[in-house]
N, C-alpha and C positions, 0 to 999 in steps of 0.2 A: 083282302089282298093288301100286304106291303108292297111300297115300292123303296127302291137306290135309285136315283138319279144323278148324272154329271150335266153339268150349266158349263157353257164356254161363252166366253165375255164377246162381243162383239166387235167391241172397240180395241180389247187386247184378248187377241186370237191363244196366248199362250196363258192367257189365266181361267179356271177351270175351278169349279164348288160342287162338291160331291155336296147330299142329304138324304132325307128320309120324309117325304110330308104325309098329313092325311089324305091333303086333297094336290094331287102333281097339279094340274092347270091352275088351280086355285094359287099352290104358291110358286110356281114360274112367272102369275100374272102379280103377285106380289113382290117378285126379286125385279122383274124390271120396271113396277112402277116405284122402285128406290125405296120401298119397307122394311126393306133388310138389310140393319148396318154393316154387314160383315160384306154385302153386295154392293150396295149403293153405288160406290165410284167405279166401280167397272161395268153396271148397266149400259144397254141392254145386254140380255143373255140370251142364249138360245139352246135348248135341249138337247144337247149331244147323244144320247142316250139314257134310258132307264132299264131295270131289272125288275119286276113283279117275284112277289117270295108270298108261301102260302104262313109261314110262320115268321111273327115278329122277332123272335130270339136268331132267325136268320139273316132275316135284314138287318136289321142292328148289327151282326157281328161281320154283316159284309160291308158295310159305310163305315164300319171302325178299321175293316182292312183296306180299305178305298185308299184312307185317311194318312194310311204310311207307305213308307218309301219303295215298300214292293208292292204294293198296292199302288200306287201312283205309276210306276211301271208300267203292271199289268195291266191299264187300263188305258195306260199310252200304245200299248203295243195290239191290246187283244180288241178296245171296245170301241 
């Protein structure tokens, strides 16, 4: 199983980090203990949601649409 996950920052409610990990607890528990430079200064995070995909060419192509601007949308609106 793939997963898409969205992380919304705690400290700042309007910042928001789509991925794709191997292990989701594994690296949720790595975004807020500050291992991830791209997270770091908006630690802690907290799960907003995920999506489970039985194929990886799917999840991949849904965190690449997460990633742009109708996709940031849709996921304002839908998730």
């Amino acid at each position: 199983m793939q997963y898409v996950y969205i992380l919304r920052s705690l400290d700042d409610p309007d910042r928001y980090y789509v991925g794709r990990p191997g292990n989701l607890k594994a690296r949720l528990a790595s975004h807020n203990a500050a291992q991830v430079i791209h997270t770091a200064k908006f630690a802690p995070w907290a799960l907003k949601t995920y999506l489970g995909f039985d194929d990886e060419a799917q999840a991949r192509a849904f965190e690449k649409y997460l990633k742009t601007a109708s996709g940031r949308a849709f996921a304002k609106k839908r998730l």
